[in-house]
N, C-alpha and C positions, 0 to 999 in steps of 0.2 A: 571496474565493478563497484567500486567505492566511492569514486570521487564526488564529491556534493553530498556524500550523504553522513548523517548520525546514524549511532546505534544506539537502542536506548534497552537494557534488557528492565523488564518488568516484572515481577512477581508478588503474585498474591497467597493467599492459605491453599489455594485448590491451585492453579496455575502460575506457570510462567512463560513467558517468550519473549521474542527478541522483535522490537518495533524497527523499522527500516528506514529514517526518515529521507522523501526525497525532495530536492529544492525545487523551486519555482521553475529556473532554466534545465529541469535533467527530463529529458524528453525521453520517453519508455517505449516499446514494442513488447508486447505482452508475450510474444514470444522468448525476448532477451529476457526479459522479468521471469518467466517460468524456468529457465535455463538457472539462471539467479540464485534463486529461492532454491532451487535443490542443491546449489554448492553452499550457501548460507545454512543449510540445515545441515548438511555432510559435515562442516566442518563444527557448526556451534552445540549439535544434537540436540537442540532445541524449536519447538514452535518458534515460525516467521511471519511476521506481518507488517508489510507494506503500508508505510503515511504519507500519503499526499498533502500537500497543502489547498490542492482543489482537483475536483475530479466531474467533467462533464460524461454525458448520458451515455453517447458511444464509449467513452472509456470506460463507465461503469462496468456496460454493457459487458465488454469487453475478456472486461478482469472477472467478474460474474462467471460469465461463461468457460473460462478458462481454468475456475474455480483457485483462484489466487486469491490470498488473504490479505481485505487491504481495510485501510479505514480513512476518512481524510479528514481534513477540520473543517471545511465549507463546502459545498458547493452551490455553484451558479447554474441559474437557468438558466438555458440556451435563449430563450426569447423573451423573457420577462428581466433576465437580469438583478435576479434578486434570491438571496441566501434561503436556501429551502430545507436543511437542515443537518444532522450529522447522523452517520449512519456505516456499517460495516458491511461488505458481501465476503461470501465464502463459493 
């Protein structure tokens, strides 16, 4: 449940939570990831939120729909292949 990944806890004057970072090679089922995220909050009692380092449209999709908290640093267009911006779902 760890492996590959940082923690990074954040806080600000209004919030805090706890960033999940995961590596290039840690391949996810939003399922596992939902299973996840609720023992990461049992145990830290904190907001959780999932950092990709890229995240394509069905994965968005995905974690979107699943309503998972993520955010990532780039993504790629499926068919243009170019950096289209950075952005968080809930």
């Amino acid at each position: 449940m760890t492996n590959n990944r940082k923690f990074y806890e954040l806080i600000s004057n209004t919030i805090s939570f706890i960033a999940v970072e995961l590596s290039d090679e840690d391949k996810f089922g939003v399922v596992a990831l939902e299973k996840q995220l609720a023992k990461y909050i049992d145990i830290s009692g904190m907001n959780i939120v999932y950092w990709f380092p890229m995240v394509n449209k069905v994965q968005r999709d995905a974690l979107v729909e699943r309503k998972i908290p993520f955010i990532w640093s780039a993504e790629v267009s499926e068919t243009e292949g170019e950096e289209v911006g950075k952005e968080s779902g809930e």
